[in-house]
N, C-alpha and C positions, 0 to 999 in steps of 0.2 A: 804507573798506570796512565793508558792514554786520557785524554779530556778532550770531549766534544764542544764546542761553543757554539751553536745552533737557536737559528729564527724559525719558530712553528713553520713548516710550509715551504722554506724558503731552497735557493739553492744549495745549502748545509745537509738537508732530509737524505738525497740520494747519499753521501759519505754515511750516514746514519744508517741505512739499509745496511751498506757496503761495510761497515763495522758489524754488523749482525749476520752479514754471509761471510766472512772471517773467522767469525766465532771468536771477536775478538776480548780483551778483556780493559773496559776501557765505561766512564763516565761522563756523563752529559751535566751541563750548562745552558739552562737556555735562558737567551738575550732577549728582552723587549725591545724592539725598534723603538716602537710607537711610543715606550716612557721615557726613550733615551737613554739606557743601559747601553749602549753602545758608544756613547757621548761621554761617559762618565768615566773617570782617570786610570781607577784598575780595570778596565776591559782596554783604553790607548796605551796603556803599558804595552798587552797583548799585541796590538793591532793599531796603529795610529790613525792607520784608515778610517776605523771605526765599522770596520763589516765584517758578516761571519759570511763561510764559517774560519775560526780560526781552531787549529789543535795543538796543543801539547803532550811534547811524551817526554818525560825529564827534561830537559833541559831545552829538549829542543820544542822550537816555536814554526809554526805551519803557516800560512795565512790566505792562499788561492786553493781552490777545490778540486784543480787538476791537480796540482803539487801532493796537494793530501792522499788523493784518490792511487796516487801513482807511489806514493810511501806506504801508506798501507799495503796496497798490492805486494809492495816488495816485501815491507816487515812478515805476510802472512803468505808469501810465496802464492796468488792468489790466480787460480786461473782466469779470472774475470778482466784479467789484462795479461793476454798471452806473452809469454817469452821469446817468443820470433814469430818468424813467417808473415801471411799476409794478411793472416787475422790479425795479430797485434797493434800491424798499419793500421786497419782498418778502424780498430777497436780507439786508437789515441785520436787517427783523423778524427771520428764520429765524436768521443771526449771532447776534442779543441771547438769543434762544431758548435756542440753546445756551450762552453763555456765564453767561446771569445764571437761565437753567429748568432743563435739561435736570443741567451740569455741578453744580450744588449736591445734586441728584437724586442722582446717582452718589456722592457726595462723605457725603453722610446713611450710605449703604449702606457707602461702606467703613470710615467713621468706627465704625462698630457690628461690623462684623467684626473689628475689635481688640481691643473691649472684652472683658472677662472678667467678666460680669454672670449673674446666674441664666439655666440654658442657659433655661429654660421663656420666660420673658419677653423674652431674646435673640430668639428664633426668633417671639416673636409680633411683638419688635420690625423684625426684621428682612423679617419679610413684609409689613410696611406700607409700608414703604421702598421694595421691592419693587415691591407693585403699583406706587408712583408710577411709578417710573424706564418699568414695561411700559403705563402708562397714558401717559405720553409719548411713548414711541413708535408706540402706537398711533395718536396726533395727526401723527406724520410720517407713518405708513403712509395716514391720511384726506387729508392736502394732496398725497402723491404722487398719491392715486387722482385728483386734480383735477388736476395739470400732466400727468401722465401721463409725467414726465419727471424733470425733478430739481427739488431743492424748491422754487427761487423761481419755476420756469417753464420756458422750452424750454432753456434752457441752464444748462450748468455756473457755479455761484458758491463764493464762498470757504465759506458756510452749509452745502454738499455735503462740503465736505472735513473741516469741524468734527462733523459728525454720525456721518461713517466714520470718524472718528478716537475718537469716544466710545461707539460703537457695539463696537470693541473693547476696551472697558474689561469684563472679564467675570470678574474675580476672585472680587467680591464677588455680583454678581449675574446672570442669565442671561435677558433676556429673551426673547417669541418676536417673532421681527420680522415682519413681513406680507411678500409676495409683491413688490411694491413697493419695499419696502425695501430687502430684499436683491439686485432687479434693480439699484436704483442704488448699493449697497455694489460688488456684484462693478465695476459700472462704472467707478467711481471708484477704488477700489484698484487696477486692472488700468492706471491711467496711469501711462505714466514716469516722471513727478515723483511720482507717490506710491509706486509700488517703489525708485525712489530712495531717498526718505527713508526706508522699510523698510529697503534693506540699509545706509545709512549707521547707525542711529540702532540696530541690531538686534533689530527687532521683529519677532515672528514675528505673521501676520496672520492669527485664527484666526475672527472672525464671517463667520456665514451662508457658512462653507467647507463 
C-alpha cells in the first residue's frame, strides 16, 4: 500500500486530492514541521532533506511532488496527466510551473516573514516578493483567459490541483487573483477528492471565499 507523508496545507495536499481522484488505495502520515518530525532520524531515513511530501509504495521511496504526481498518474493510468498531444505539454509545463516558479515564489515571501530585520527594509523587502508571487498569477489568470477553462485546456489536470493548493498559502502574502482564477479555484475545491483532503488533513479553505 502506498504511504502519503504530508504537512497540513503544504505542497503535499495537492498529491493528496490527486490520490483521492485515483481512487487510490493508500495511507497518510502526517509530519509536524513546526515539532521537527521532519528533523527526526526515521522521517531522514525517508528523505534526508527533511521535506514532504515524500511516498512510499513497497520499496519504492518518492521524494519531489512532480515525480510523485507523475508516478501516480502512471500507477493509476490517470487522465489528469494526459498521454500525449498538447494538453499533456501543457499539463507538465503548468506542473513544473508550479513546482520549480510559482512554489519558490511563495517560499521567498514566507522566508522574510520570519526574519526580524529592520522593519523599513522588511516591508520594502517584502513587497518585491510580493509583487512576484501577484505577477505570477497574473500569468495564470492570462492562460485561463486562453483555455477559458482550466490551465492546460478543456479539462481538469493534476497543474489545477497544485495552483489551488498554493493559491491558499496566504499567511505571508495576499494576492489579487483575476476572475478566471477564482472561477477555477471554486471549481476545483468544490470536488470530492479535494474536500476530502480538506477535512482529512484540516484545512480550512479560505482563497477567493
Amino acid at each position: 500500500m502506498m504511504k502519503l507523508y504530508y504537512a497540513s496545507g503544504a505542497c503535499s495536499f495537492a498529491l493528496h486530492a490527486f490520490l483521492n481522484e485515483c481512487g487510490a488505495d493508500y495511507e497518510t502520515q502526517k509530519v509536524e514541521i513546526s515539532a521537527g518530525e521532519n528533523k527526526k532520524p526515521e522521517f531522514l531515513k525517508l528523505n534526508s532533506r527533511g521535506q514532504v511530501p515524500v511516498l512510499t509504495d513497497g520499496d519504492t521511496v518518492l521524494r519531489e511532488g512532480a515525480a510523485i504526481l507523475m508516478y501516480v498518474a502512471d500507477k493509476y493510468k490517470s487522465p489528469m496527466i494526459p498521454q500525449s498531444g498538447a494538453e499533456r505539454l501543457a499539463a507538465i509545463e503548468w506542473m513544473m510551473f508550479c513546482n520549480s516558479t510559482l512554489h519558490p515564489a511563495y517560499s521567498a515571501c514566507f522566508f522574510l516573514a520570519r526574519q526580524t530585520v529592520d522593519a523599513a527594509a522588511k516591508e520594502t523587502l517584502m513587497a518585491a516578493v510580493s509583487a512576484r508571487v501577484q505577477m505570477l498569477w497574473d500569468d495564470v489568470e492570462a492562460q485561463l483567459n486562453k483555455t477559458n477553462a482550466y490551465i492546460a485546456g478543456a479539462n481538469i489536470t493534476v497543474a489545477d490541483l497544485m495552483l489551488c493548493t498554493m493559491a491558499n498559502w496566504l499567511q505571508a502574502t495576499t494576492p489579487k487573483f483575476g476572475p478566471k482564477t477564482i472561477a477555477l479555484i471554486q471549481k476545483v475545491t468544490a470536488r470530492p477528492s479535494y474536500q476530502l483532503a480538506l477535512e482529512s488533513e484540516g484545512v480550512a479553505y479560505k482563497a477567493a471565499a
